[in-house]
DSSP file (Angstrom, degrees, kcal/mol; ACC not computed):
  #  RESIDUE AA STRUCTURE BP1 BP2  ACC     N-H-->O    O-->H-N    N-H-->O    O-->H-N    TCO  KAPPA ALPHA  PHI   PSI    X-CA   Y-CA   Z-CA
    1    1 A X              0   0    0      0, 0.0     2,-0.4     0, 0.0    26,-0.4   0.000 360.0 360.0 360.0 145.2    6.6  -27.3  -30.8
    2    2 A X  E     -A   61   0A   0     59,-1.0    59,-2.6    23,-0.2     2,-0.6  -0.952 360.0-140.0-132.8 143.3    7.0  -24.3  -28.7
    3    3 A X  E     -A   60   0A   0     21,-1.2    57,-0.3    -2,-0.4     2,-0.2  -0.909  19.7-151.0-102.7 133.1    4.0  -21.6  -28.0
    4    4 A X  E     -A   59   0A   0     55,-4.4    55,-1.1    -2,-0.6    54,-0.9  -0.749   4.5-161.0 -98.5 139.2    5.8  -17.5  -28.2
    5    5 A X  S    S-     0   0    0     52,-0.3    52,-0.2    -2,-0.2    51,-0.1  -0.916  76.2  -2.7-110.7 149.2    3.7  -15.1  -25.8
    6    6 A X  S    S+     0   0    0     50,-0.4     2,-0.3    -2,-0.4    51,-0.1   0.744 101.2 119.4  51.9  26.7    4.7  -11.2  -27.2
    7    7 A X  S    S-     0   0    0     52,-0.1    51,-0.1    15,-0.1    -3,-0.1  -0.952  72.5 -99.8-145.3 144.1    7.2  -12.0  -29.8
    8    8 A X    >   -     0   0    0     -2,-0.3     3,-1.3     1,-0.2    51,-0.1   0.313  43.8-113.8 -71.1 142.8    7.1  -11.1  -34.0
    9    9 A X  T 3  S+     0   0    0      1,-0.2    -1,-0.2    49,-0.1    50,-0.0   0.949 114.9  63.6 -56.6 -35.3    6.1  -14.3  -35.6
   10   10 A X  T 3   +     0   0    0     73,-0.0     2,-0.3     2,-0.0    -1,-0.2   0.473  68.7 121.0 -89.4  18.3    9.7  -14.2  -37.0
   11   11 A X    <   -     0   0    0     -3,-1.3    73,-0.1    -4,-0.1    -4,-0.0  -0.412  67.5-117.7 -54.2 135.7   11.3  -14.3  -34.0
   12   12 A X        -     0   0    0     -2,-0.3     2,-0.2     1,-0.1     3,-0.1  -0.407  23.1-125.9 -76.0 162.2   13.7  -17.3  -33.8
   13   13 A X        -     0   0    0      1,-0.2    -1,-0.1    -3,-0.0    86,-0.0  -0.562  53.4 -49.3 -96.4-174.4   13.0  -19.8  -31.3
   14   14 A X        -     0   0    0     -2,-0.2    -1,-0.2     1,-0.2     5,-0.1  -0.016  49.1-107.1 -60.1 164.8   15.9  -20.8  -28.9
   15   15 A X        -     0   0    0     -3,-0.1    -1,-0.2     1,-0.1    72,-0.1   0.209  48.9-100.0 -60.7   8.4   18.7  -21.4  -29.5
   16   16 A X  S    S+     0   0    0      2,-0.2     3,-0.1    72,-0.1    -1,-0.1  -0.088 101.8  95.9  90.0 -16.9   18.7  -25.5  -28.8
   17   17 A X  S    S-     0   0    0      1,-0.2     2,-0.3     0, 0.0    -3,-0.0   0.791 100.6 -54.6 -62.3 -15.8   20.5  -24.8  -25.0
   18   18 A X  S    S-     0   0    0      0, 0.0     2,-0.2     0, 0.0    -2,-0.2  -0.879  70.2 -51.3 148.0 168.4   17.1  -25.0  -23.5
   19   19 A X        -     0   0    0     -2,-0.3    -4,-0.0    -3,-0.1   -17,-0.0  -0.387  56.4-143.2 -72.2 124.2   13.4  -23.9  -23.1
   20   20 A X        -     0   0    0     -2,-0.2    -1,-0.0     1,-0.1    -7,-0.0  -0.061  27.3 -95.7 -85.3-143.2   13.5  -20.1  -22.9
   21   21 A X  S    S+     0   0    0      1,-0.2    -1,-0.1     3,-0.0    -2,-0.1   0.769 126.5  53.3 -98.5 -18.7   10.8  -17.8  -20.3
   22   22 A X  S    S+     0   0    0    -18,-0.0    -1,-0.2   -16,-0.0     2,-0.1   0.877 101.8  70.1 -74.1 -35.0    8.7  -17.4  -23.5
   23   23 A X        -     0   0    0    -19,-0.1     2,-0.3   -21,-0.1   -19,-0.1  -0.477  48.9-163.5 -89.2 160.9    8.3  -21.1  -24.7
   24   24 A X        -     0   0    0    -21,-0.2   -21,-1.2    -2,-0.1     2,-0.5  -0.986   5.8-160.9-120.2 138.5    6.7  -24.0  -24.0
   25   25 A X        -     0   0    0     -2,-0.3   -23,-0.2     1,-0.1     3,-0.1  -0.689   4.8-173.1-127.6  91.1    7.7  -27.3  -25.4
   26   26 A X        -     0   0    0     -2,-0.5     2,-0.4   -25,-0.3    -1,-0.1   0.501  50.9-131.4 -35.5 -24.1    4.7  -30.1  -25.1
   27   27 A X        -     0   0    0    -26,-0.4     2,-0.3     2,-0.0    -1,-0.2  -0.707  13.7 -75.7  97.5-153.6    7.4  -32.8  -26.5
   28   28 A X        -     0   0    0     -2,-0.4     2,-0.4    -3,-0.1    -3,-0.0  -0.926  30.0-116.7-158.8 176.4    7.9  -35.4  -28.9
   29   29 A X        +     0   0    0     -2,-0.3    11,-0.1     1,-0.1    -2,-0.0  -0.974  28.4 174.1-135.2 105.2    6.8  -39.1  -29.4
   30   30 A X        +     0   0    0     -2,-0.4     2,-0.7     5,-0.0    -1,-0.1   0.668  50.3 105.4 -71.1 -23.0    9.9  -41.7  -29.4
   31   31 A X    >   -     0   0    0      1,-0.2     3,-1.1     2,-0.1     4,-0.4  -0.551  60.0-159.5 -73.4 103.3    8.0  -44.7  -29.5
   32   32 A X  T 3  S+     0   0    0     -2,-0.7     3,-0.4     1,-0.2    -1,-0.2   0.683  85.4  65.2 -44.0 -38.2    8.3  -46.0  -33.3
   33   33 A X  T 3  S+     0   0    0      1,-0.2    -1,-0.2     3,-0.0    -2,-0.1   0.673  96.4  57.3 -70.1  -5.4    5.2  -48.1  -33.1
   34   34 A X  S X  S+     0   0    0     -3,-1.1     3,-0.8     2,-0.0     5,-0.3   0.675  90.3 101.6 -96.7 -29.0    3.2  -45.1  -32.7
   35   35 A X  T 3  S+     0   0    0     -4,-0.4     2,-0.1    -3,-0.4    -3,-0.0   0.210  74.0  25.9 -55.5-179.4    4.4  -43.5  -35.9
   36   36 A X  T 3  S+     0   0    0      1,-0.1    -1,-0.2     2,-0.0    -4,-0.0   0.188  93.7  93.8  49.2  -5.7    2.9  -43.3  -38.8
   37   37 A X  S <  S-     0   0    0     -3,-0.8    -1,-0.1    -2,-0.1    -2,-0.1  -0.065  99.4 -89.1-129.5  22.1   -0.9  -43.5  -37.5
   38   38 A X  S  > S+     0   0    0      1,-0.0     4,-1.2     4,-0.0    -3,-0.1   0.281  89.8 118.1  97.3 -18.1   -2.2  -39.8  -37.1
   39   39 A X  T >4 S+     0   0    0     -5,-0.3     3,-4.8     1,-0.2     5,-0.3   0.984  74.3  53.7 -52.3 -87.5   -1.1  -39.1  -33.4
   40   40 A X  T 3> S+     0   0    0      1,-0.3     4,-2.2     2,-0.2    -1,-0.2   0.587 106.4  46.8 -32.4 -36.2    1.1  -36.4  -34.3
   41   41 A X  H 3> S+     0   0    0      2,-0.2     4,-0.7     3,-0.2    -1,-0.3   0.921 119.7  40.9 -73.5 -40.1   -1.3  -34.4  -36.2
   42   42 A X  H <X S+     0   0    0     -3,-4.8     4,-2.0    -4,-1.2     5,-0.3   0.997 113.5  50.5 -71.0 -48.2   -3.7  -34.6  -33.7
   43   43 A X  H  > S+     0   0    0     -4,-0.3     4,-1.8     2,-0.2    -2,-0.2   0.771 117.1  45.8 -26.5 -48.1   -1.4  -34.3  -30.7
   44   44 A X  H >< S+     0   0    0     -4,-2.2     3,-4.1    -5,-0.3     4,-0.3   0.872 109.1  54.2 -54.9 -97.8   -0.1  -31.1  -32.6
   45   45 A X  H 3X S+     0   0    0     -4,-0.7     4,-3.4     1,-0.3    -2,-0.2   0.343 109.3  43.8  24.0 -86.5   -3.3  -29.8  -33.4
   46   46 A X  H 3X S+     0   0    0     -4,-2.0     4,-1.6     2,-0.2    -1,-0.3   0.792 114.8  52.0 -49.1 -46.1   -4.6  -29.8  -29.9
   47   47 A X  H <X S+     0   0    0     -3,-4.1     4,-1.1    -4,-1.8    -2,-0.2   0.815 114.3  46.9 -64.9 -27.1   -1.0  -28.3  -28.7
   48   48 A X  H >> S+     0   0    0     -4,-0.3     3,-1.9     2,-0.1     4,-0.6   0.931 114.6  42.3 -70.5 -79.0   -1.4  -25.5  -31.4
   49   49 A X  H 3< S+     0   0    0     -4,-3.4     4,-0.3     1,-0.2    -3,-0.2   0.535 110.4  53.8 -57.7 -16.3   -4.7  -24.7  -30.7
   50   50 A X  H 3X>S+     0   0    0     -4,-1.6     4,-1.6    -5,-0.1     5,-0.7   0.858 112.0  65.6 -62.2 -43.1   -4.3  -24.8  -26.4
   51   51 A X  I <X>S+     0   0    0     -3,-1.9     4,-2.1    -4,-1.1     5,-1.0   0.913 106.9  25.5  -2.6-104.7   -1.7  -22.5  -27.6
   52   52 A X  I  <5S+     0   0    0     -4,-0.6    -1,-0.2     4,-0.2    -2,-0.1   0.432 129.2  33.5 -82.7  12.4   -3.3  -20.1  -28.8
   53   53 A X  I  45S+     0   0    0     -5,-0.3    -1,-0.2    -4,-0.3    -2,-0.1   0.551 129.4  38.0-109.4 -22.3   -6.9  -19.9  -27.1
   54   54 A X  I  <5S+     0   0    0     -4,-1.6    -3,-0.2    -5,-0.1    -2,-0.2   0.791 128.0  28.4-114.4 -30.2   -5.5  -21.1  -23.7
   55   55 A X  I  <<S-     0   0    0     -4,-2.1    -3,-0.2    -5,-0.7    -4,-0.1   0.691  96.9-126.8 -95.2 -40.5   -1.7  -19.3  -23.5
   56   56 A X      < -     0   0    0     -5,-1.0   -50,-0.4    -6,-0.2    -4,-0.2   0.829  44.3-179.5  80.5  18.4   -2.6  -16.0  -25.7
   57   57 A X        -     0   0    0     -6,-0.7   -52,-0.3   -52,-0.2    -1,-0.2  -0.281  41.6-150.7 -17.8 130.0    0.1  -16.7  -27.7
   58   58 A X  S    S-     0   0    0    -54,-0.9    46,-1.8     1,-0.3     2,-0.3   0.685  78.8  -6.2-105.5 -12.2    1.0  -14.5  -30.5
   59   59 A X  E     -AB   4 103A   0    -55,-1.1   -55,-4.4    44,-0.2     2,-0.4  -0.959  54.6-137.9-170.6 161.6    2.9  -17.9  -32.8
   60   60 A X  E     -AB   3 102A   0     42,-0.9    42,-2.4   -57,-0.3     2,-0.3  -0.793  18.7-164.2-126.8 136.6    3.7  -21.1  -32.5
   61   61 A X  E     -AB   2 101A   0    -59,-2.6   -59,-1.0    -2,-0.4     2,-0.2  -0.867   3.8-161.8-140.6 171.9    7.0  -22.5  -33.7
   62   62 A X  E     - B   0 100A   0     38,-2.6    38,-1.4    -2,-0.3     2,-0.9  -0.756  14.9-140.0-160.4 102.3    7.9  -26.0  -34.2
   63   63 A X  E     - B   0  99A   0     -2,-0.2     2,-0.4    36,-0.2    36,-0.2  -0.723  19.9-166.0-113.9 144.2   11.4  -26.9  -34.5
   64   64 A X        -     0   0    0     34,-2.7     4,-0.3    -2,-0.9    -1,-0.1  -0.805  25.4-124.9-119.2  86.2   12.3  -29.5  -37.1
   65   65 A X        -     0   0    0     -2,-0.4    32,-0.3    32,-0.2    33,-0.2   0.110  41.4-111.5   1.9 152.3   15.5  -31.6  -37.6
   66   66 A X  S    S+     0   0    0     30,-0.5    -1,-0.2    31,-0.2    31,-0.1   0.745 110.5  29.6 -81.7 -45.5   16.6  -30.8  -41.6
   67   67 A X  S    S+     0   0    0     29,-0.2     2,-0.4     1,-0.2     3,-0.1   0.097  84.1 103.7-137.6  53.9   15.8  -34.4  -42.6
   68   68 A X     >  +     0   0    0     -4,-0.3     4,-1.4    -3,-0.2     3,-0.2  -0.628  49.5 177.0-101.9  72.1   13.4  -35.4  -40.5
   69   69 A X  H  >  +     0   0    0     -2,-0.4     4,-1.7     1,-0.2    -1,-0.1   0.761  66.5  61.3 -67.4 -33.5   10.6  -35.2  -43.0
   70   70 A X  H  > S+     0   0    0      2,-0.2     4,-1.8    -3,-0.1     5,-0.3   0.961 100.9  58.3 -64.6 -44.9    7.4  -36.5  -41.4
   71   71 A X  H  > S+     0   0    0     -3,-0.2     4,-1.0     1,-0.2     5,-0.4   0.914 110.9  48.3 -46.3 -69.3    7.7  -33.6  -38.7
   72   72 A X  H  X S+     0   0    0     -4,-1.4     4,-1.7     1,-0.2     5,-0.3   0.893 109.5  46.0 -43.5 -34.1    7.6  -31.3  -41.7
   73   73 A X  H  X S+     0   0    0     -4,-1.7     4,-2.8     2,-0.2     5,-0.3   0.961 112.4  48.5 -77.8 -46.5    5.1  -32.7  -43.0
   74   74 A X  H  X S+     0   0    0     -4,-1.8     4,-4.1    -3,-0.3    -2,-0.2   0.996 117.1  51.7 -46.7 -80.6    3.3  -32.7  -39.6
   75   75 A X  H  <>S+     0   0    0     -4,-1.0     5,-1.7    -5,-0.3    -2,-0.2   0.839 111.5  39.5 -10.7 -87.2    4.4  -29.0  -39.6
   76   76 A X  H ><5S+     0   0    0     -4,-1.7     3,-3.2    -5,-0.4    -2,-0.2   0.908 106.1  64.0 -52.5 -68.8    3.2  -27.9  -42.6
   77   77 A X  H 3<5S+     0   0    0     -4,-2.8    -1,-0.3    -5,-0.3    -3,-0.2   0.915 105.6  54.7 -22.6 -45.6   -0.3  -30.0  -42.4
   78   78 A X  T 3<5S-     0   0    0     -4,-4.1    -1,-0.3    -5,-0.3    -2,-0.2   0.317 131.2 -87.8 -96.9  40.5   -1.1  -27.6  -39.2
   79   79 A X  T < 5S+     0   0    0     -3,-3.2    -3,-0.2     1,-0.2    -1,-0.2   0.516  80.6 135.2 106.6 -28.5   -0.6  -24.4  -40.9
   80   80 A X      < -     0   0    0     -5,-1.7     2,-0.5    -4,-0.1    -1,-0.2  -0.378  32.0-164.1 -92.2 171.2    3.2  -23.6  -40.6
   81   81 A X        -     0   0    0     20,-0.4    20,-1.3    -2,-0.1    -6,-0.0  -0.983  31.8 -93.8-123.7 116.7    5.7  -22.5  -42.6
   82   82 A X  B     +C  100   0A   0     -2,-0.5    18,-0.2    18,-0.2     3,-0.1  -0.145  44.4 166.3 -45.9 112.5   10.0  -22.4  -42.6
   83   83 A X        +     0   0    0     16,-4.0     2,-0.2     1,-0.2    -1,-0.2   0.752  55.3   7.2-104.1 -33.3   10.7  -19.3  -41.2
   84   84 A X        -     0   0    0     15,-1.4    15,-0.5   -73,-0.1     2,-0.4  -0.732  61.6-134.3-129.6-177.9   14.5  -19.6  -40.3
   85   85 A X        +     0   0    0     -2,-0.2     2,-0.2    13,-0.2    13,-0.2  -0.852  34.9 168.0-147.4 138.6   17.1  -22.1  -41.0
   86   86 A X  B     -D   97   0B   0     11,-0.6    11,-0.7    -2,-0.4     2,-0.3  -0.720  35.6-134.4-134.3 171.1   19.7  -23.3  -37.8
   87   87 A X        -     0   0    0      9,-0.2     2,-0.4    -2,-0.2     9,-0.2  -0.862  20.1-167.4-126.2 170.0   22.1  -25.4  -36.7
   88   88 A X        -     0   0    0     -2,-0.3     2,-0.5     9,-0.1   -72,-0.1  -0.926  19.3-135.9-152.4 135.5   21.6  -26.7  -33.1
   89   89 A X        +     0   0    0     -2,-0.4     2,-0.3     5,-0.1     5,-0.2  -0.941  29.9 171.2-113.5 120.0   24.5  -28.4  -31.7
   90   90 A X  B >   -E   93   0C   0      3,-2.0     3,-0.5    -2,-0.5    -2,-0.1  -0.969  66.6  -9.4-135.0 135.5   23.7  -31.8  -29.7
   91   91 A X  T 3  S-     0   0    0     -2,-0.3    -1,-0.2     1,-0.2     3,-0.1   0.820 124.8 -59.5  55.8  40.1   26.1  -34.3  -28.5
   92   92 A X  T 3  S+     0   0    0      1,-0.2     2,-0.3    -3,-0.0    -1,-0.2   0.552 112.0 114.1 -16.1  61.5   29.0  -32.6  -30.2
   93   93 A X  B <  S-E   90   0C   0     -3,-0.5    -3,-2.0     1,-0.0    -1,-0.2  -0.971  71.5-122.7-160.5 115.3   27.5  -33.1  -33.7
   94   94 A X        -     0   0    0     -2,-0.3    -4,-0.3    -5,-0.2    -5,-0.1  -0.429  35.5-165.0 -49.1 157.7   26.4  -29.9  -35.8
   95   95 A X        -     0   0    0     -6,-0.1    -9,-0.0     2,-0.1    -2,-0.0  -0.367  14.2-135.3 179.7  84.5   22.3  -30.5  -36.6
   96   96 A X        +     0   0    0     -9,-0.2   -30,-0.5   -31,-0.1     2,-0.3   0.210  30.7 176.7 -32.3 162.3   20.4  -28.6  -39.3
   97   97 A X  B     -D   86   0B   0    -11,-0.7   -11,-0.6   -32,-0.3   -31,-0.2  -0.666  22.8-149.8-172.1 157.2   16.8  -27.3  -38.2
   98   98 A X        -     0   0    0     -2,-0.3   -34,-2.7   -33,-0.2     2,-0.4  -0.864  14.5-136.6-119.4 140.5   14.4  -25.5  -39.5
   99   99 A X  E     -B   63   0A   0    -15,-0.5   -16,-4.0   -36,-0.2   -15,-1.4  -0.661  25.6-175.9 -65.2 111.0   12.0  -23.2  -37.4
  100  100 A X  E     +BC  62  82A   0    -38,-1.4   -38,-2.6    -2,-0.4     2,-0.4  -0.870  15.4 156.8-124.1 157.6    8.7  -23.8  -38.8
  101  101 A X  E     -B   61   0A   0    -20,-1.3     2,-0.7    -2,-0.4   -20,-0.4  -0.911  31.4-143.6-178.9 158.6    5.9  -21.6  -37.2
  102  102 A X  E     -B   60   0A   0    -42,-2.4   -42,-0.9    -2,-0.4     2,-0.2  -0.910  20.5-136.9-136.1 134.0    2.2  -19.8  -37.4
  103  103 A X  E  >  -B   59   0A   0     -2,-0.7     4,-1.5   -44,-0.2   -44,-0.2  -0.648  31.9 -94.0 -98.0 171.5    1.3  -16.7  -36.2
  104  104 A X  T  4 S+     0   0    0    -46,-1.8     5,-0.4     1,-0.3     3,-0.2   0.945 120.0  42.4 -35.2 -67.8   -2.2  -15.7  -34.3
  105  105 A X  T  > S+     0   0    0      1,-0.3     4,-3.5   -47,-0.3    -1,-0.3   0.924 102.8  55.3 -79.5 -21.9   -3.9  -14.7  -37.4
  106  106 A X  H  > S+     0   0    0      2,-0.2     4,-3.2     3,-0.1    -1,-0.3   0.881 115.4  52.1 -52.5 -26.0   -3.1  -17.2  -40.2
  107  107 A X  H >< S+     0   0    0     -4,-1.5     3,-2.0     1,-0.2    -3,-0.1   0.646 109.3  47.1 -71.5-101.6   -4.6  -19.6  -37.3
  108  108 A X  H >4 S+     0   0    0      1,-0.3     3,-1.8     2,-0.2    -1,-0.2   0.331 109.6  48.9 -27.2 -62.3   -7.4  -17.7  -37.0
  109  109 A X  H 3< S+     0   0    0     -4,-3.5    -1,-0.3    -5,-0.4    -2,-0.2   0.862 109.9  60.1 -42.3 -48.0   -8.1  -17.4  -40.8
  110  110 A X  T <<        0   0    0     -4,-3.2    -1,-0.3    -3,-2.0    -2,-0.2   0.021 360.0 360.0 -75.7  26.2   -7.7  -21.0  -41.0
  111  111 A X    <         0   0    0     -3,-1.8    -1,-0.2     0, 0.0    -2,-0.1  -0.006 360.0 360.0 -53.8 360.0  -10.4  -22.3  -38.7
């Protein structure tokens, strides 16, 4: 997930080369025994919502492998939406994305 200070909720996020001076990216959870069991949605959660109350962020983006479908779902449970479609090239392998992301005031409406 990456938190945007001062840029349109449809801004992309980077490009996959690296974090840019606007984002921050809390991370991911590799550990497979952890899956399934709620983390992420709270872990998100808490990263959205430091986000925006604690950075002044104007959106929150979250970018999601193409068929990785528990992150969407993770996505989509806090509030986001696909905004863009990508490719992100990693290890010299092509890799579908989508950009999922929530701006300042949908959060706010949904609290």
């Amino acid at each position: 997930m990456r938190a945007h200070r001062h840029r349109s909720p449809d801004a992309a996020p980077d490009d996959g080369r690296g974090p840019s001076r606007t984002a921050s990216d809390p991370g991911r959870c590799d550990h497979d025994d952890q899956w399934h069991r709620g983390f992420a949605v709270e872990a998100a959660s808490a990263c959205r919502d430091w986000a925006f109350d604690e950075l002044g962020v104007d959106a929150v983006w979250a970018k999601v492998r193409g068929t990785n479908i528990a992150s969407m779902n993770v996505a989509i449970r806090l509030g986001m939406r696909v905004r863009r479609a990508f490719t992100t090239r990693y290890r010299g392998a092509d890799m579908p994305h989508l950009g999922f992301a929530i701006d300042r005031a949908k959060w706010t409406a949904a609290r």
